[in-house]
N, C-alpha and C positions, 0 to 999 in steps of 0.2 A: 281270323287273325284279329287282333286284339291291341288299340294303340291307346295309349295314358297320356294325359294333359299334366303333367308334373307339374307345372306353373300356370295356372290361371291369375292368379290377380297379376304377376309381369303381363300377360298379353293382355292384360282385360286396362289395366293403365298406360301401355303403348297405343290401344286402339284411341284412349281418349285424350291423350294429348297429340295425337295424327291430327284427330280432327280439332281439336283446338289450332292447330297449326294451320288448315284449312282455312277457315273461318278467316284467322290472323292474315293470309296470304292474302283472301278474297278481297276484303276489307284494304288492305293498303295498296291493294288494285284500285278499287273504287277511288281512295282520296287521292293516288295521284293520276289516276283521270281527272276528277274534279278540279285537279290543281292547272291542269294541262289545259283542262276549259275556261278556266277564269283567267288565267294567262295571256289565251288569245284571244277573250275579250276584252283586257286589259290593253294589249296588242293595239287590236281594234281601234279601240277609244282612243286613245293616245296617237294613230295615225290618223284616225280621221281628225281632231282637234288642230292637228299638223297641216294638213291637209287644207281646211276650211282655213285657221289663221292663214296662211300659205294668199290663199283665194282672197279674205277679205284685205289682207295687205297689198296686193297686186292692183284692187280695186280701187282703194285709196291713192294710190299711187296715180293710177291713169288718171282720174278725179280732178287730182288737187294738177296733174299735169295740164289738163285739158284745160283748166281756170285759170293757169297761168298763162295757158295760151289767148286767153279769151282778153288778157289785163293789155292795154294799146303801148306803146310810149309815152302816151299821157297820162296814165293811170287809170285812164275811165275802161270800164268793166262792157262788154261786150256781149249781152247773155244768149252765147249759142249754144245753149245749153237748154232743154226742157226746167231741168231742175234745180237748175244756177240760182234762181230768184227763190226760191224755197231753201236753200242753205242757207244764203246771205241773208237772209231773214232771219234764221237763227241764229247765228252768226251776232247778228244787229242785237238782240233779244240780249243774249249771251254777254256782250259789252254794256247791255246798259243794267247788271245787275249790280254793276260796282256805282253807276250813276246814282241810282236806287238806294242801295246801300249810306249813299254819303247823304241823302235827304229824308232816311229814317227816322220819323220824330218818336217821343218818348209823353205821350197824354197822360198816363199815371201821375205822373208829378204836381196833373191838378190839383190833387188831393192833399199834396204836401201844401201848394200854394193857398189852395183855402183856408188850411191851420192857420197858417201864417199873417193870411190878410184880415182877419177879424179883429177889431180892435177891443184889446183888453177891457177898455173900461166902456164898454155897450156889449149890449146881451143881443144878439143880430144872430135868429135860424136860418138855414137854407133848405128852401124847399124843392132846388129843384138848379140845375144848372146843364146848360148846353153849348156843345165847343162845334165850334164850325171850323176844321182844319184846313180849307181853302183858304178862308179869309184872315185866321189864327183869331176867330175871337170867341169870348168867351162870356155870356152870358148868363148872371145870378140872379135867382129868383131868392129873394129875401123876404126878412121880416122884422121887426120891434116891437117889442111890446112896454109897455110900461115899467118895468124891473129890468133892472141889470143882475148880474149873477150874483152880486152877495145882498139881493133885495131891496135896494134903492131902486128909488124912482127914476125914469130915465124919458128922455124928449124921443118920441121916434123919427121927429126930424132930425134931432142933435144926433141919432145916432148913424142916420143916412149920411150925411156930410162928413159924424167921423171914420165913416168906414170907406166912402170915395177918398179922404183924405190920406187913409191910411196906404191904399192901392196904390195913390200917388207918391206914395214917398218910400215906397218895396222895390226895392231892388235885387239884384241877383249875380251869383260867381261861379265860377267852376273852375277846377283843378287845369292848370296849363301844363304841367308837368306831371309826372307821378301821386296817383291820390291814397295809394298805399297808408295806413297806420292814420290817416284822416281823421279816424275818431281822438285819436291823441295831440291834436296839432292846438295852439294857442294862438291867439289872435294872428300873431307877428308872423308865428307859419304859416298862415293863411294869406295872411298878403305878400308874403314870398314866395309862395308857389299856388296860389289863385289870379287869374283873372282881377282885373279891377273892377266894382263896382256898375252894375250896369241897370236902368232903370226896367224895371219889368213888363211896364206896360210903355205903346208906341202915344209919345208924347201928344195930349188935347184929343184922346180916343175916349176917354172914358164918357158913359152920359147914365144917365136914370132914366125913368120912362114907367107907365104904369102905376102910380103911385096913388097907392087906395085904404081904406081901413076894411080890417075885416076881423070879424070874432075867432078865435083858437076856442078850441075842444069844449076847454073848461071859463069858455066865456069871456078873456080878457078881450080888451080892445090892439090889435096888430096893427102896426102901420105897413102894410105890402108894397114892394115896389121892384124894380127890375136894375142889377145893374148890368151895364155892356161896356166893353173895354178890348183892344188888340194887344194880343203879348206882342211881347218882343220876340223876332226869330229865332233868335238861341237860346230862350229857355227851356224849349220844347226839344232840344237839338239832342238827336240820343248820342250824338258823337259826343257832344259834352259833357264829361263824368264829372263826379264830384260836384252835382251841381246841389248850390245853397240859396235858400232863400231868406233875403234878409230885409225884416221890417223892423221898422222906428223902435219896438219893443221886443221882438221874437226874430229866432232864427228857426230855421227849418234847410235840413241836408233831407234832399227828395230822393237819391239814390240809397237812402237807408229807409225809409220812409216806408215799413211794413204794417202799419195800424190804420184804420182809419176812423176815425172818432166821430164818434156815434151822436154825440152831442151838440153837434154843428146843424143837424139835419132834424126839421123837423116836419110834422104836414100843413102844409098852407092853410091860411085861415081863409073862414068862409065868408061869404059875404056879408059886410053887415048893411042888413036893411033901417037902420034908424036914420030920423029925419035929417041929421045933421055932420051924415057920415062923409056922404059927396065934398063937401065945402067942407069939413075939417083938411079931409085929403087934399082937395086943390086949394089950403094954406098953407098945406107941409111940400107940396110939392115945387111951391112961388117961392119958399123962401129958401130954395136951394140954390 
């Protein structure tokens, strides 16, 4: 007996979308197990996070209950506690960030103050300056030389005296109000919504000391000497914006104060060994 397949490619493309169909089935078994699995991990997570918040809320609770029970009628603190004195410690720490905070000084602003304090007409390098913020002072290692900056001749005594002179008569202000648009303000603005004038340095602090000659690089004669002075509290004060430094000749705003010039700072000179350098120095130093 004899049977004929009259349609092979119908059964031959049924068999291969069967099993495409397989494959399809198999396949969206897999992903929504997958999905079944991340769910109740998902599950999971979200009840344990339940769970522990649940636990550390409860613990807080008894905590801050047990501390209250520990506080008298007088308010003194009772520590029946192991770990009472290790909170409150933190606690303490914790409050005095704002303490902290409000006695934030702002040392940058030397560098405005330096600009400021050098007197135009003497030619005075700094070799070298040191701030003691215990004591707020501020110590300059200076110099003289013989030239002023447009090449005249200059006393290096004359110009110690005019540059303590100048320190003494710099003053300083800051913004009391809004320091907003500051760079556009004209005098009158400034003393409308500035602070008034306040002496920079703490009155009869300033002194010299060290006062020597010494040759620079290229050989001139340097008259060396040290100045020391106490700021005043509030110029260092970061809480104080808009703060300005204002000398006899120059201003200087130290919250804008991005440059620092390079021309103020030079390297100390070296000693000079000629006969008559001792006793020049303790001349220039008597007649301040």
């Amino acid at each position: 007996m004899f049977e004929l397949n009259l349609v092979p490619d119908i059964k031959r493309e049924f068999l291969r979308k069967r099993k495409v169909r397989t494959i399809v089935t198999f396949a969206c078994i897999i992903v929504a197990a997958a999905a079944i699995v991340v769910t109740a991990l998902l599950g999971i997570t979200v009840g344990t996070q339940a769970v522990t918040a649940g636990v550390v809320d409860g613990n807080i609770d008894s905590n801050y209950t047990a501390m209250l029970r520990a506080v008298g009628s007088s308010g003194d603190i009772t520590l029946n506690r192991s770990d009472t004195e290790q909170i409150l410690t933190l606690q303490r720490q914790l409050q005095g960030l704002a303490s902290q905070a409000a006695t934030k000084t702002d040392p940058s602003r030397i560098f405005a103050i330096l600009d400021t304090i050098l007197p135009p007409n003497f030619k005075i390098d700094i070799s070298e300056i040191r701030y003691d913020a215990e004591l707020a002072t501020l110590a300059i290692d200076g110099q003289a030389g013989t030239y002023d900056q447009e090449g005249r001749e200059q006393n290096g005594s004359q110009a110690l005296a005019g540059f303590e002179e100048t320190i003494k008569r710099t003053n300083y202000r800051f913004c009391s109000f809004d320091c907003e648009n500051m760079s556009t303000w004209t005098e009158q603005d400034k003393q409308n919504n500035m602070t008034a004038l306040t002496p920079l340095i703490v009155q009869d602090s300033i002194s010299h000391s060290d006062v020597s000659y010494g040759r620079s690089f290229d050989g001139s004669l340097m008259l060396r000497f040290t100045v020391t002075f106490v700021l005043d509290a509030g110029v260092l004060d970061f809480n104080n914006k808009g703060m300005e430094i204002v000398a006899p000749t120059k201003q200087n705003v130290t919250d804008s104060y991005v440059q620092i010039r390079d021309d103020i700072f030079a390297e100390r000179a070296q000693d000079d060994t000629s006969e008559n350098a001792g006793g020049a120095a303790d001349s220039a130093a008597g007649g301040q």
